[in-house]
HTML snippet that shows the backbone in 3Dmol.js (N, CA, C, O; Angstrom):
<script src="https://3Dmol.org/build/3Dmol-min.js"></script>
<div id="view" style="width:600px;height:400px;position:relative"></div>
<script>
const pdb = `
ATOM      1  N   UNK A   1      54.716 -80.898 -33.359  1.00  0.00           N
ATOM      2  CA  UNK A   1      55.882 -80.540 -34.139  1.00  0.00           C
ATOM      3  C   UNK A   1      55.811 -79.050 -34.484  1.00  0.00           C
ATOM      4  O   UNK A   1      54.843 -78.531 -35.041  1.00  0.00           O
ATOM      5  N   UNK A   2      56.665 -78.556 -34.192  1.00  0.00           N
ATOM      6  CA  UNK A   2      56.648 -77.224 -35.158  1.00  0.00           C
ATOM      7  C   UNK A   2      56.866 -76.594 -36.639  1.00  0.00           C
ATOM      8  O   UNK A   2      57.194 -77.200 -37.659  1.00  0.00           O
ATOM      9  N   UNK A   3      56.677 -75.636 -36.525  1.00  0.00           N
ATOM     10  CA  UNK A   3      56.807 -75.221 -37.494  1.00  0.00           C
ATOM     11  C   UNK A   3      58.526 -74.571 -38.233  1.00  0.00           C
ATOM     12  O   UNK A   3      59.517 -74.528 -37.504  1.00  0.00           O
ATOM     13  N   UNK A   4      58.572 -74.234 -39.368  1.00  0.00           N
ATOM     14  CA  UNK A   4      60.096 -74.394 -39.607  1.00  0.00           C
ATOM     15  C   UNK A   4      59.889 -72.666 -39.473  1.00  0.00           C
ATOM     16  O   UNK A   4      59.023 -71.840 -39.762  1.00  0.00           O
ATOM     17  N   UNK A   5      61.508 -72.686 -38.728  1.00  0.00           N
ATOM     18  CA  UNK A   5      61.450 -71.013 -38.611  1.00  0.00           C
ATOM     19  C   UNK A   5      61.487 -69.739 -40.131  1.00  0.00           C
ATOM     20  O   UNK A   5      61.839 -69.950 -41.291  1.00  0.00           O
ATOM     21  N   UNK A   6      61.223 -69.078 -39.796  1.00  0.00           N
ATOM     22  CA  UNK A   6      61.013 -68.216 -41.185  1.00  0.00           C
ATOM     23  C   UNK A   6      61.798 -66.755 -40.902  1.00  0.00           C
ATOM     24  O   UNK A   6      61.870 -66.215 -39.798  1.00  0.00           O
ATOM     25  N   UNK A   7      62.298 -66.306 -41.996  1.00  0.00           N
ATOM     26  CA  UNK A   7      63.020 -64.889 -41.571  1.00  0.00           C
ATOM     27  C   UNK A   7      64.713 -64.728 -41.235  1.00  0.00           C
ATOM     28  O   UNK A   7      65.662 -65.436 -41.574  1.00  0.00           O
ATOM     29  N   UNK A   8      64.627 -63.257 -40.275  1.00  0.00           N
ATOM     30  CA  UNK A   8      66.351 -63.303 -40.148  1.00  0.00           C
ATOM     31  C   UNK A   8      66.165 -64.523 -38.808  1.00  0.00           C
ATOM     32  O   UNK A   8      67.297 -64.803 -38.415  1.00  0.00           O
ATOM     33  N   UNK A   9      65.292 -65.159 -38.169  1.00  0.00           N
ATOM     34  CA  UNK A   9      65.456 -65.921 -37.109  1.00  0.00           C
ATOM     35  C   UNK A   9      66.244 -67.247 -37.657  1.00  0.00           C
ATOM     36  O   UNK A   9      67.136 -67.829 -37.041  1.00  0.00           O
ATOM     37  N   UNK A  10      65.739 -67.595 -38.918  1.00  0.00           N
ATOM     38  CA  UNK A  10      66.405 -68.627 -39.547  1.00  0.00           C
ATOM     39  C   UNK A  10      67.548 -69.067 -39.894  1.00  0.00           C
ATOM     40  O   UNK A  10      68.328 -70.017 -39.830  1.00  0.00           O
ATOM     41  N   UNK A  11      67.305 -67.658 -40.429  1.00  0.00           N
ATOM     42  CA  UNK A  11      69.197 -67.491 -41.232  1.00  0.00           C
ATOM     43  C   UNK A  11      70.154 -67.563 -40.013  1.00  0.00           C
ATOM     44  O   UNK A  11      71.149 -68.288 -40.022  1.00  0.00           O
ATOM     45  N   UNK A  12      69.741 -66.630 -38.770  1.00  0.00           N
ATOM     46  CA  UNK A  12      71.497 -66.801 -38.135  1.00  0.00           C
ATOM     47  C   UNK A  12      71.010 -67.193 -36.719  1.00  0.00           C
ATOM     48  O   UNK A  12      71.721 -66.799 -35.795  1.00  0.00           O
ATOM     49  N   UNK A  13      69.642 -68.080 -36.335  1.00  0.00           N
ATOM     50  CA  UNK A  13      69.584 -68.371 -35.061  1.00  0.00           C
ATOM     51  C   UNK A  13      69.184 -67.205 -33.900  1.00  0.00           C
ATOM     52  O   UNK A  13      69.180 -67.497 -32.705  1.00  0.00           O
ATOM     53  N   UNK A  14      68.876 -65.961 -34.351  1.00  0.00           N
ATOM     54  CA  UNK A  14      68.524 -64.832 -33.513  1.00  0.00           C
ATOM     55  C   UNK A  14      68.499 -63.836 -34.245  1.00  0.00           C
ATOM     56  O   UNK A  14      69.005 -63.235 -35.192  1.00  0.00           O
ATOM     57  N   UNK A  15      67.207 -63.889 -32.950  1.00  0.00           N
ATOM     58  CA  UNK A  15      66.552 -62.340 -33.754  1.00  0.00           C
ATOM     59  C   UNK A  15      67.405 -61.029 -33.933  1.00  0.00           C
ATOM     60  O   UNK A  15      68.242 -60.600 -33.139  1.00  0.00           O
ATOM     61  N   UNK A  16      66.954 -60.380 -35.355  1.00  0.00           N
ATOM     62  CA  UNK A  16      67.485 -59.272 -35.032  1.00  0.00           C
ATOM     63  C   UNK A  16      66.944 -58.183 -34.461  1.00  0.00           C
ATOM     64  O   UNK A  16      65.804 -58.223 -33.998  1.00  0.00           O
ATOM     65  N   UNK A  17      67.795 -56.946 -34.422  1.00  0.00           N
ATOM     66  CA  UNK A  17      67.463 -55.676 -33.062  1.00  0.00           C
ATOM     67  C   UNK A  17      66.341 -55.300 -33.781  1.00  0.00           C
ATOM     68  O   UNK A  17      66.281 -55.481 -34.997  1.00  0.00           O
ATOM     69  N   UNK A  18      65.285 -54.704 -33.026  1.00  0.00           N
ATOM     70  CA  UNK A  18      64.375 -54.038 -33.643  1.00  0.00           C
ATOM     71  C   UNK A  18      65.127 -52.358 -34.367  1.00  0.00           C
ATOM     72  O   UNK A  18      65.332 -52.125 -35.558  1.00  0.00           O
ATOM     73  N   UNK A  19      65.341 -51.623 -33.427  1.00  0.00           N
ATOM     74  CA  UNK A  19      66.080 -50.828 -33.931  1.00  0.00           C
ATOM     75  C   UNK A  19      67.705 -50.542 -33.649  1.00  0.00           C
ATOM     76  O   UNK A  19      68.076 -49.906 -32.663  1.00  0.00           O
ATOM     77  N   UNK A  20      68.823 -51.214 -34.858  1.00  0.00           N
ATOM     78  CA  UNK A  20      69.940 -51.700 -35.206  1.00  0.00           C
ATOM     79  C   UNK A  20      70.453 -50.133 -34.801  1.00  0.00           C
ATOM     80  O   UNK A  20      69.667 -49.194 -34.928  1.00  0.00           O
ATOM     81  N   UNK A  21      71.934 -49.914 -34.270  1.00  0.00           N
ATOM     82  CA  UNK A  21      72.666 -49.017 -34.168  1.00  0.00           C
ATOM     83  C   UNK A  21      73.755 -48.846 -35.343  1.00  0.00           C
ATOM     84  O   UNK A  21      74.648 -49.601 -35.727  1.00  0.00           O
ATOM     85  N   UNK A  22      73.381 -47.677 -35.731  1.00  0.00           N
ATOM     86  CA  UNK A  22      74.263 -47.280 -37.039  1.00  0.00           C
ATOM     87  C   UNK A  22      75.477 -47.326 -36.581  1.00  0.00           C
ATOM     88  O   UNK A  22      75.876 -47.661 -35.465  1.00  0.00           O
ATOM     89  N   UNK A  23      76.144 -46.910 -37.663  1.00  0.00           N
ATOM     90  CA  UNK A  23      78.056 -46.841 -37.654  1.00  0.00           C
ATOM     91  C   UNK A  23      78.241 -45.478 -37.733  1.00  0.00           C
ATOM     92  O   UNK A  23      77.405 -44.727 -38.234  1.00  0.00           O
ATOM     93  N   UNK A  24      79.605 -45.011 -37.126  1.00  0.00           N
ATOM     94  CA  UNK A  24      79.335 -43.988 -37.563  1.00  0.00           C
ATOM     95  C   UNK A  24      79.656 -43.089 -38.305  1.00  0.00           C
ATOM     96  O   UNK A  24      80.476 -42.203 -38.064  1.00  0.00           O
ATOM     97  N   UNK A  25      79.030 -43.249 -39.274  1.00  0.00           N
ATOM     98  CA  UNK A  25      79.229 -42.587 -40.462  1.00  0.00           C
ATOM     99  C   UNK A  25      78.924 -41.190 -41.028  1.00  0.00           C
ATOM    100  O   UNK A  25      78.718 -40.476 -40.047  1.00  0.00           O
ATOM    101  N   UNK A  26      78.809 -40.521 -42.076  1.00  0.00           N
ATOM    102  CA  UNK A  26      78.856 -39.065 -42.608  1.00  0.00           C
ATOM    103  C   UNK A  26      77.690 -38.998 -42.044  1.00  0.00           C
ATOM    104  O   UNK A  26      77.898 -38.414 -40.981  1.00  0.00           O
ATOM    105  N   UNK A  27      76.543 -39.258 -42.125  1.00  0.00           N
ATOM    106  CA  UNK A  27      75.477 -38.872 -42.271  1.00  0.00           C
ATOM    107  C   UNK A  27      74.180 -39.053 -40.336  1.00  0.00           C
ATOM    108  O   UNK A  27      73.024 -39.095 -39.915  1.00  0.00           O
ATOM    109  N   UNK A  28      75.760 -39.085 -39.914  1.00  0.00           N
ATOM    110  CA  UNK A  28      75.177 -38.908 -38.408  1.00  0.00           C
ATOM    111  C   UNK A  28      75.869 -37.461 -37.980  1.00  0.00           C
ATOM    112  O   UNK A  28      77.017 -37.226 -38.355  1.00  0.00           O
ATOM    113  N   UNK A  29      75.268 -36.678 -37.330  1.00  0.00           N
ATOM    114  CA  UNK A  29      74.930 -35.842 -36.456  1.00  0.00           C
ATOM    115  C   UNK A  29      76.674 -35.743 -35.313  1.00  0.00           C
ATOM    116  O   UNK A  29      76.930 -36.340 -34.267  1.00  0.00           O
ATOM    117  N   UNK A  30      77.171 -35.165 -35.777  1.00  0.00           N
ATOM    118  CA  UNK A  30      78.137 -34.570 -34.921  1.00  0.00           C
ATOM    119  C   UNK A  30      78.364 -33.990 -33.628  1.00  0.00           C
ATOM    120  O   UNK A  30      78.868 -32.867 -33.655  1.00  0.00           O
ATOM    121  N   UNK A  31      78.117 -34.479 -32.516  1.00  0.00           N
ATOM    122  CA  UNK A  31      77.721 -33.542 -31.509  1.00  0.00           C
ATOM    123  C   UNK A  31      78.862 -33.519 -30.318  1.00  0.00           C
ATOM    124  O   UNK A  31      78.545 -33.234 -29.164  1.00  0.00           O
ATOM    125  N   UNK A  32      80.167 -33.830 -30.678  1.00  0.00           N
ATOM    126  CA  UNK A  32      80.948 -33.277 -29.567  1.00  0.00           C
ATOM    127  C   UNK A  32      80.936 -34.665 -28.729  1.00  0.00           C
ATOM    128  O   UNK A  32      80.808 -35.872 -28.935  1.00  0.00           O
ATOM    129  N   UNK A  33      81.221 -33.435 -27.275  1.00  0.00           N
ATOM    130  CA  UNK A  33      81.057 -34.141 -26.024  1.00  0.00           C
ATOM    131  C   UNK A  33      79.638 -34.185 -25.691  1.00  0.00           C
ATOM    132  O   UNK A  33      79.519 -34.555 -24.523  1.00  0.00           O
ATOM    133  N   UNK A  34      78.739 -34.003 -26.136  1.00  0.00           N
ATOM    134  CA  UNK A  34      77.339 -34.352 -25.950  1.00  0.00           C
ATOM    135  C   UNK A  34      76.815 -35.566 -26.702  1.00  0.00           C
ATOM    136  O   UNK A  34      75.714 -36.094 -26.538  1.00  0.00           O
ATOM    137  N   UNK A  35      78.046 -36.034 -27.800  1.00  0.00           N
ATOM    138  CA  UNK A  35      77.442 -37.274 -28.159  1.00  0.00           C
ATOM    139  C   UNK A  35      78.052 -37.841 -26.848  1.00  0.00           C
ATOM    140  O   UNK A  35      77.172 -38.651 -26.555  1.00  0.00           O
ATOM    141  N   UNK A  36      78.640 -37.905 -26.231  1.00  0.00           N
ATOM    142  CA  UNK A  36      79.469 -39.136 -24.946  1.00  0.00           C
ATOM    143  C   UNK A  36      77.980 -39.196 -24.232  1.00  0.00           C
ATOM    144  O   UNK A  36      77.349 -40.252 -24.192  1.00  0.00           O
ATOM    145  N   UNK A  37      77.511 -38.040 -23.707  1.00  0.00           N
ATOM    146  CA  UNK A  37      76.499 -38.306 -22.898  1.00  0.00           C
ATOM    147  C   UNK A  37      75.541 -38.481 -23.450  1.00  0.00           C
ATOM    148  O   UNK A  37      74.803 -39.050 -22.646  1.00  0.00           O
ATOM    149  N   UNK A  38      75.091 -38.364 -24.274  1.00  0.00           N
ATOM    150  CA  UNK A  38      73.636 -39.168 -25.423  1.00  0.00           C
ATOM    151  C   UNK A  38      74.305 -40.408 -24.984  1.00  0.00           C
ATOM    152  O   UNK A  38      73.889 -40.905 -23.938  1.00  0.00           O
ATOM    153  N   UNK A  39      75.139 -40.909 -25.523  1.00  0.00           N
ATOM    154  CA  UNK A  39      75.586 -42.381 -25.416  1.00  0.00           C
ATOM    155  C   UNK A  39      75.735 -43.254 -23.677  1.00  0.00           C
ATOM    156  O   UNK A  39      75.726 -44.456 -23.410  1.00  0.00           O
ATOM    157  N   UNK A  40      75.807 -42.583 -23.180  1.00  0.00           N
ATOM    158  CA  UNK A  40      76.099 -42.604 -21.908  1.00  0.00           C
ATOM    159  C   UNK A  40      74.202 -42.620 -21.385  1.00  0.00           C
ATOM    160  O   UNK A  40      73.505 -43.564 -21.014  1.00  0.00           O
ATOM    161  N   UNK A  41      74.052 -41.954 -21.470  1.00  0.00           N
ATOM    162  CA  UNK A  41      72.226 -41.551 -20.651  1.00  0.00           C
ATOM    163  C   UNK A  41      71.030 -41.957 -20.967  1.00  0.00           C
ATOM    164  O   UNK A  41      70.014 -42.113 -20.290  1.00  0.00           O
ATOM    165  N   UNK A  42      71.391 -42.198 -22.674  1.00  0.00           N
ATOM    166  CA  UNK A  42      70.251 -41.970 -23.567  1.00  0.00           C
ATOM    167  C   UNK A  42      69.963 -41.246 -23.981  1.00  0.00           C
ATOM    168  O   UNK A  42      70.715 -40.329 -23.650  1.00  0.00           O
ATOM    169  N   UNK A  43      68.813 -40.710 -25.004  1.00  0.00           N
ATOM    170  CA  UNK A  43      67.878 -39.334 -25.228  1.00  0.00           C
ATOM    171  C   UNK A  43      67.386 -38.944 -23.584  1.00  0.00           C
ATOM    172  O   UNK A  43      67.170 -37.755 -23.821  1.00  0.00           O
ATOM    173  N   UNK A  44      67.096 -39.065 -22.283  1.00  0.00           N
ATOM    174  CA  UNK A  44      67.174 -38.374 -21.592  1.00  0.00           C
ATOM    175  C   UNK A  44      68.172 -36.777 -21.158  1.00  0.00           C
ATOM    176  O   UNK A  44      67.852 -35.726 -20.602  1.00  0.00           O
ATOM    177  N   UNK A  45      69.424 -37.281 -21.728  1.00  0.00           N
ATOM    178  CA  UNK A  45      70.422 -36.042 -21.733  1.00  0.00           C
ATOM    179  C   UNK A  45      69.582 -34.566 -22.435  1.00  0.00           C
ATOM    180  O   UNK A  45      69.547 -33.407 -22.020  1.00  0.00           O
ATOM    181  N   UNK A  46      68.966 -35.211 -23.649  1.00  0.00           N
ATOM    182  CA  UNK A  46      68.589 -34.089 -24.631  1.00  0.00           C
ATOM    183  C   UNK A  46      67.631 -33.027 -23.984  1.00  0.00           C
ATOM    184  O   UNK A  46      67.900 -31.859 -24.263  1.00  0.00           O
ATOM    185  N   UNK A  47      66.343 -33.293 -23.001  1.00  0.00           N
ATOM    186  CA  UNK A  47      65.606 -32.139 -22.163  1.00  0.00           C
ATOM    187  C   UNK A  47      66.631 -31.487 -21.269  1.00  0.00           C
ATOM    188  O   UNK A  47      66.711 -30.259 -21.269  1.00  0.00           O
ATOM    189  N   UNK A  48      67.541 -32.332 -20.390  1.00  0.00           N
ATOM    190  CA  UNK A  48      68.035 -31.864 -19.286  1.00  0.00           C
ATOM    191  C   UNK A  48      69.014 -30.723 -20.032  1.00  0.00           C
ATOM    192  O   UNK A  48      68.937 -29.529 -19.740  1.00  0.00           O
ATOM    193  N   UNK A  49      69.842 -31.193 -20.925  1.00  0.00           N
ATOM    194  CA  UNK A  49      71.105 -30.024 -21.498  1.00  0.00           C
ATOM    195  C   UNK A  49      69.812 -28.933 -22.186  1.00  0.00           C
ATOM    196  O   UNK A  49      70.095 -27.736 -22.155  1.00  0.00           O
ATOM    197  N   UNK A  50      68.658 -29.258 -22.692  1.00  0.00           N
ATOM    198  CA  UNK A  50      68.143 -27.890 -23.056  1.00  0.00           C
ATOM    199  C   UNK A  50      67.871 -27.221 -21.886  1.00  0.00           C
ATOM    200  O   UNK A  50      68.225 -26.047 -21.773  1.00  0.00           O
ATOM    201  N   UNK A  51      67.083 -28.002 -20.673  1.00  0.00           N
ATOM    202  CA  UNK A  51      66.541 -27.050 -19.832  1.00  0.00           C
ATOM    203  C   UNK A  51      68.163 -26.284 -18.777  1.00  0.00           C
ATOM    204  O   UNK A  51      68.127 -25.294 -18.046  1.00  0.00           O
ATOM    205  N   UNK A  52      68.707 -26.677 -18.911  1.00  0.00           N
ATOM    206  CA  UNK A  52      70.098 -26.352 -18.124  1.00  0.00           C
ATOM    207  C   UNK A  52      70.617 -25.432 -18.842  1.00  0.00           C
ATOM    208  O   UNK A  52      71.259 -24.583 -18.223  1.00  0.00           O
ATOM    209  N   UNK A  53      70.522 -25.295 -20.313  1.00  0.00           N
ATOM    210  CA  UNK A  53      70.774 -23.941 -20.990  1.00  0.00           C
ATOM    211  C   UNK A  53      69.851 -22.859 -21.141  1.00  0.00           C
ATOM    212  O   UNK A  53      70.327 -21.752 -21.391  1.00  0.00           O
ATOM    213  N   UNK A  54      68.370 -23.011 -21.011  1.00  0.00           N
ATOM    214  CA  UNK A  54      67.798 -21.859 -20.562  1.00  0.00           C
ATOM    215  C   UNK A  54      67.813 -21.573 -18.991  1.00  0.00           C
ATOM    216  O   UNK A  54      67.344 -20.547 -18.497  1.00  0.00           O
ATOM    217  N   UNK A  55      68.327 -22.463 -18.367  1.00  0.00           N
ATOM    218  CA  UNK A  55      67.832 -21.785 -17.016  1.00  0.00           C
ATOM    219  C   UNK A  55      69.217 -21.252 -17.159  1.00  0.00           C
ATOM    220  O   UNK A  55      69.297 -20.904 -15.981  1.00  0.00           O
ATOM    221  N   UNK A  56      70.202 -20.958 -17.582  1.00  0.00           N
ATOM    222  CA  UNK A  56      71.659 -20.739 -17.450  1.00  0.00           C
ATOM    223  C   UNK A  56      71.227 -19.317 -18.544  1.00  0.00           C
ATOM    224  O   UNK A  56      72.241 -18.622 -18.603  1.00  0.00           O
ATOM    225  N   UNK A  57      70.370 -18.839 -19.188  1.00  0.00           N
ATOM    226  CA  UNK A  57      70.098 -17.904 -19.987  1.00  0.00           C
ATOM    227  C   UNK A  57      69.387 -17.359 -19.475  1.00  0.00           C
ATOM    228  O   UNK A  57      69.566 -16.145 -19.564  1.00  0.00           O
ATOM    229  N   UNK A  58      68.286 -17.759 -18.720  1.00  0.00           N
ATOM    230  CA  UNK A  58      67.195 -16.656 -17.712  1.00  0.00           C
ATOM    231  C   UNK A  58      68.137 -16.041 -16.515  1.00  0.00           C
ATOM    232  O   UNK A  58      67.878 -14.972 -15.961  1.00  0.00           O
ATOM    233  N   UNK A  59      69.118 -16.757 -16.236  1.00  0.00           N
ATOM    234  CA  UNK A  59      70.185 -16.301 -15.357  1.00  0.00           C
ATOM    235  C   UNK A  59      70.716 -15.040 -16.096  1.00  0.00           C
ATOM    236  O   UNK A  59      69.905 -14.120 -15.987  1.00  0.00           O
ATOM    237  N   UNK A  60      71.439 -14.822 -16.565  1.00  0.00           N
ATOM    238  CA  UNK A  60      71.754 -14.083 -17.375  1.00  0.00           C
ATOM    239  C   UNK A  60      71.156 -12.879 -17.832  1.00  0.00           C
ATOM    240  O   UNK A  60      71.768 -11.812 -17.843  1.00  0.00           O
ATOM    241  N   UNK A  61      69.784 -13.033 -18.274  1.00  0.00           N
ATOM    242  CA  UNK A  61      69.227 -12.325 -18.713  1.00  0.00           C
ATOM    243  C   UNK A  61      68.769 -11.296 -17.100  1.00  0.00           C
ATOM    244  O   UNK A  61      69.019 -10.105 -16.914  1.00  0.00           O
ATOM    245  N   UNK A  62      68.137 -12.153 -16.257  1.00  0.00           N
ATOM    246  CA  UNK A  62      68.307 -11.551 -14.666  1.00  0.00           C
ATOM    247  C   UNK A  62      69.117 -10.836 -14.483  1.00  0.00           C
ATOM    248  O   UNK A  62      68.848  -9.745 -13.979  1.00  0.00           O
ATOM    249  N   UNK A  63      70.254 -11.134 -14.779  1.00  0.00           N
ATOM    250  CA  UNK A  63      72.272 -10.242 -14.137  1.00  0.00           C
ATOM    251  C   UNK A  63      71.801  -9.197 -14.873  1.00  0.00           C
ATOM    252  O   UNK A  63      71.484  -8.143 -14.321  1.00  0.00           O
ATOM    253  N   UNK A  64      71.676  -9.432 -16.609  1.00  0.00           N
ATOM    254  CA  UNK A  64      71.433  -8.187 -16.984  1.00  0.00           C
ATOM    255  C   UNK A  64      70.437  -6.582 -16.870  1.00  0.00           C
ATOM    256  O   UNK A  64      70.809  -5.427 -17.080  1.00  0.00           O
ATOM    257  N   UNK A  65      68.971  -7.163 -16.420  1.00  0.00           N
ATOM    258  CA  UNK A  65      68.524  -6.570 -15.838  1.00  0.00           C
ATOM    259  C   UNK A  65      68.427  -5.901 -14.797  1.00  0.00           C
ATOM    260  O   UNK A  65      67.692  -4.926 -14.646  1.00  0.00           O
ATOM    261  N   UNK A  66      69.125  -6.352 -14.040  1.00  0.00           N
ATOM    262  CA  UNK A  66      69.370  -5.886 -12.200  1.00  0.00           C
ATOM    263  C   UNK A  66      70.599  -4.738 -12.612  1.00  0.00           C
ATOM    264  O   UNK A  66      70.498  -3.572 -12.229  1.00  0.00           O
ATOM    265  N   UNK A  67      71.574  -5.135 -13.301  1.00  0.00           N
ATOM    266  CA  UNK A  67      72.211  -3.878 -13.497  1.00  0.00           C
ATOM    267  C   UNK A  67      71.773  -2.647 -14.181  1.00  0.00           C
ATOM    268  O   UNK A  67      72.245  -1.539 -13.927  1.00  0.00           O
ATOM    269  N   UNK A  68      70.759  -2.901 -15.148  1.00  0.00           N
ATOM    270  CA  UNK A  68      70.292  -2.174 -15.838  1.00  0.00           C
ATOM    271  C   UNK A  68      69.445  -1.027 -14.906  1.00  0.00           C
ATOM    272  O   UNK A  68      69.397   0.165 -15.211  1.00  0.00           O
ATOM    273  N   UNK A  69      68.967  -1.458 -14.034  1.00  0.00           N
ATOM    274  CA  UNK A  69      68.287  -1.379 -12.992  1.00  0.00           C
ATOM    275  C   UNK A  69      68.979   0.263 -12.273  1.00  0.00           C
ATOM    276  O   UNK A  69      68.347   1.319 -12.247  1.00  0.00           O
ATOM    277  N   UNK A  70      69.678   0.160 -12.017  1.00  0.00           N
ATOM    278  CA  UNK A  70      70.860   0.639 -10.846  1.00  0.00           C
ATOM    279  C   UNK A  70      70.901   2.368 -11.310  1.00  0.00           C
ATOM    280  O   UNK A  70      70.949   3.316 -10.526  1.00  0.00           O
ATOM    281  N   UNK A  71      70.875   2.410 -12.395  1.00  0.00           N
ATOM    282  CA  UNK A  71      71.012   3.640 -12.952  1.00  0.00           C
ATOM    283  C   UNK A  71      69.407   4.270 -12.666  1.00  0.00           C
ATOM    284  O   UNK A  71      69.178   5.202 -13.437  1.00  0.00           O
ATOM    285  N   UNK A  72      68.474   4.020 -11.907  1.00  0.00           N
ATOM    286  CA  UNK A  72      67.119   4.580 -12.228  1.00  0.00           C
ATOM    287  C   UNK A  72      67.038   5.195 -11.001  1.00  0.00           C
ATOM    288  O   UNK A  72      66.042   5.855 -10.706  1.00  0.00           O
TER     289      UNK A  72
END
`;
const viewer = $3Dmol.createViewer("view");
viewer.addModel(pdb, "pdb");
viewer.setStyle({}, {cartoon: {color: "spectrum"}});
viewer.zoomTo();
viewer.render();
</script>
């Protein structure tokens, strides 16, 4: 025989989430069209959009130098 269930398993027949998804409310994080793709990808999005904005800034910083360049 078992034992009688104990907890939220009891109360509504299933378990609950380990970690529950908020609403969204004031006290979440605003992020645009980058929340779509958080939501969409996961936290994977979060390295790729950083590393895609420095390599999009070492670019840059390159252009700027090469012209800088020209005058020597």
């Amino acid at each position: 025989m078992r034992p009688p269930r104990t907890g939220s398993v009891a109360r509504t027949g299933r378990r609950r989430e380990r970690y529950p998804r908020r609403g969204r409310g004031s006290d979440m994080l605003q992020l645009g069209p980058v929340d779509g793709l958080i939501e969409t990808f996961g936290p994977f999005a979060i390295p790729v959009l950083l590393f895609a904005a420095g390599f999009v800034g070492y670019l840059v910083l390159v252009a700027l130098g090469r012209t800088g360049r020209d005058g020597d």
